[in-house]
C-alpha positions in Angstrom: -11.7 18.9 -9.8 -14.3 16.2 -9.7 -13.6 14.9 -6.0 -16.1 12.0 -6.6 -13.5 9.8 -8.6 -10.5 8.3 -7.6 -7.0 8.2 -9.6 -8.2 5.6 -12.1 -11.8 7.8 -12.5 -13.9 5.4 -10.7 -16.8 7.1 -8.7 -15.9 6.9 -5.0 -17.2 8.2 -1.8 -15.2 11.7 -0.6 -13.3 11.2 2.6 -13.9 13.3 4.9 -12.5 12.4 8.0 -9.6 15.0 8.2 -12.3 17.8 7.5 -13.0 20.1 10.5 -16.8 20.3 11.9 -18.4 23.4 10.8 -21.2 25.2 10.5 -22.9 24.7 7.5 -26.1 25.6 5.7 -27.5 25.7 2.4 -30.7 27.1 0.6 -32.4 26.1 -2.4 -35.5 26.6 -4.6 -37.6 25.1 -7.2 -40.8 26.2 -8.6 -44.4 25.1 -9.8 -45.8 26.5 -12.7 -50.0 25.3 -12.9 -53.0 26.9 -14.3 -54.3 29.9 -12.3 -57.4 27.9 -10.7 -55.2 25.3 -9.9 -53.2 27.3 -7.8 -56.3 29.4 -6.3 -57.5 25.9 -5.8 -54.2 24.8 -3.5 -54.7 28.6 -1.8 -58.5 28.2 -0.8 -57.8 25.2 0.5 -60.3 23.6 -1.8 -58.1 20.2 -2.7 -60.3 17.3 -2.1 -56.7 15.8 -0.8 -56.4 18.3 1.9 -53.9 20.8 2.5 -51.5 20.7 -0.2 -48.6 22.8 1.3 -48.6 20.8 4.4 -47.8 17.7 2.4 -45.5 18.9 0.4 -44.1 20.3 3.2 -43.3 17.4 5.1 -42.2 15.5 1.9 -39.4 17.9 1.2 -38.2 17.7 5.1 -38.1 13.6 5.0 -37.0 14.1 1.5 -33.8 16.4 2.5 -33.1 13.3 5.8 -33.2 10.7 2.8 -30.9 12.3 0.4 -27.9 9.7 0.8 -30.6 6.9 0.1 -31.1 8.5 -3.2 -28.5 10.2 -4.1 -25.1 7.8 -4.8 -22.3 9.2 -2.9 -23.5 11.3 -0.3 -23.0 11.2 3.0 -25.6 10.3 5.4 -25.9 13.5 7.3 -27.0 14.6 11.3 -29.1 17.9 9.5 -29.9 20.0 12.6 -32.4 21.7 10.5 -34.8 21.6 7.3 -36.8 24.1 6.6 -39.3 24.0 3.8 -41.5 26.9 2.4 -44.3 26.9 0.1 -45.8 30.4 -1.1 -47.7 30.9 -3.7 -46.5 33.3 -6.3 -48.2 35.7 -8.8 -51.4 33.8 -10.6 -50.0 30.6 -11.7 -47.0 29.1 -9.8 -45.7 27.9 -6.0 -41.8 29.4 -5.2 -40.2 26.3 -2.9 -37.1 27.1 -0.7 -35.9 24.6 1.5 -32.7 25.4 4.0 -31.1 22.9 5.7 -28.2 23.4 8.2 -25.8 21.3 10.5 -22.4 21.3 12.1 -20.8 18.7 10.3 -17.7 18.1 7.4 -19.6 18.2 4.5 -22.2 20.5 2.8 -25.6 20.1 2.7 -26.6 21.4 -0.6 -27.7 18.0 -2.1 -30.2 17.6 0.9 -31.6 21.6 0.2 -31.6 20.6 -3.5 -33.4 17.4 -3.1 -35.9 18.9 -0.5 -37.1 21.2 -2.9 -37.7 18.8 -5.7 -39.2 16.4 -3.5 -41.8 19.1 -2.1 -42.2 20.3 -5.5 -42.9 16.8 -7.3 -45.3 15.9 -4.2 -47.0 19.4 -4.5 -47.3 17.9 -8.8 -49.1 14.4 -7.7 -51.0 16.0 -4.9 -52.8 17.9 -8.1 -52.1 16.1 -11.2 -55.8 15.2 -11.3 -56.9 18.5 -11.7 -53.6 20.1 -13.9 -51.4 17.4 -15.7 -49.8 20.4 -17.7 -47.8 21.5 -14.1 -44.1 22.3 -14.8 -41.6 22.0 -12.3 -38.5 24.6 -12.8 -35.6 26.4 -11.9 -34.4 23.8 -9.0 -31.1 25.5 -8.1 -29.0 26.0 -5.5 -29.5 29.8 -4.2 -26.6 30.1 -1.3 -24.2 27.8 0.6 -22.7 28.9 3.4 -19.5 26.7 5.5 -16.8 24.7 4.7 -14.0 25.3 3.0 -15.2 26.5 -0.6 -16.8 29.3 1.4 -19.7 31.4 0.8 -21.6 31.3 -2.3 -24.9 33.0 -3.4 -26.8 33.0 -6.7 -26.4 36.3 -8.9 -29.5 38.2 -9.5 
């Protein structure tokens, strides 16, 4: 059921004020595929723009507070925590996962999701200079946990 229309199928805020306040959290990634010096680049700490994981860093935490700003329809959200992490992986890319939690009635997926492709896309213009060929992929949701849809966790 697509709880963001009404009975006529007009897109509408959820209500949530019967909902009970729970604990929930959610965790999500994206990823950064660049050319290999690129990336040895970022890990050297060799940018001319600084530190590139800091910045991305902190982008993806204000991005995940500013999700109901971009996002139509979501709630504005008290997130209790974001947590962003940038590593590189093998030769050519940067694995994101952002985790944001609160006790609140609604999920906070959309604010892991968007806190990921925020950090990802600012990690992209911190070194489009250098690599205009980066790819950003695989943003998805990895686990959910709260609220009354329960528990769920990506397969494989």
């Amino acid at each position: 059921m697509l709880t963001h229309l009404d009975s006529q199928g007009r897109a509408n805020m959820v209500d949530v004020t019967e909902k009970a306040v729970t604990e929930r959290e959610a965790t999500a990634e994206a990823r950064v595929r660049m050319l290999p010096q690129t990336l040895q680049m970022i890990v050297d700490g060799a940018h001319p723009k600084g530190d590139v994981f800091a910045v991305a860093r902190i982008a993806g935490i204000q991005a995940a507070k500013k999700t109901s700003d971009l996002i139509p329809l979501c709630h504005p959200l008290m997130l209790t925590s974001v947590k962003v992490e940038l590593d590189a992986e093998g030769e050519d890319a940067v694995k994101i996962v952002a985790r944001c939690k609160l006790a609140g009635q609604t999920g906070v997926e959309m604010e892991a999701l968007t806190a990921a492709s925020v950090a990802a896309l600012t990690l992209y213009d911190m070194c489009k200079a250098v690599d205009k060929g980066m790819v950003i992929e695989q943003v998805r949701l990895l686990e959910k946990l709260g609220g009354k849809s329960g528990h769920y966790k990506v397969q494989g």
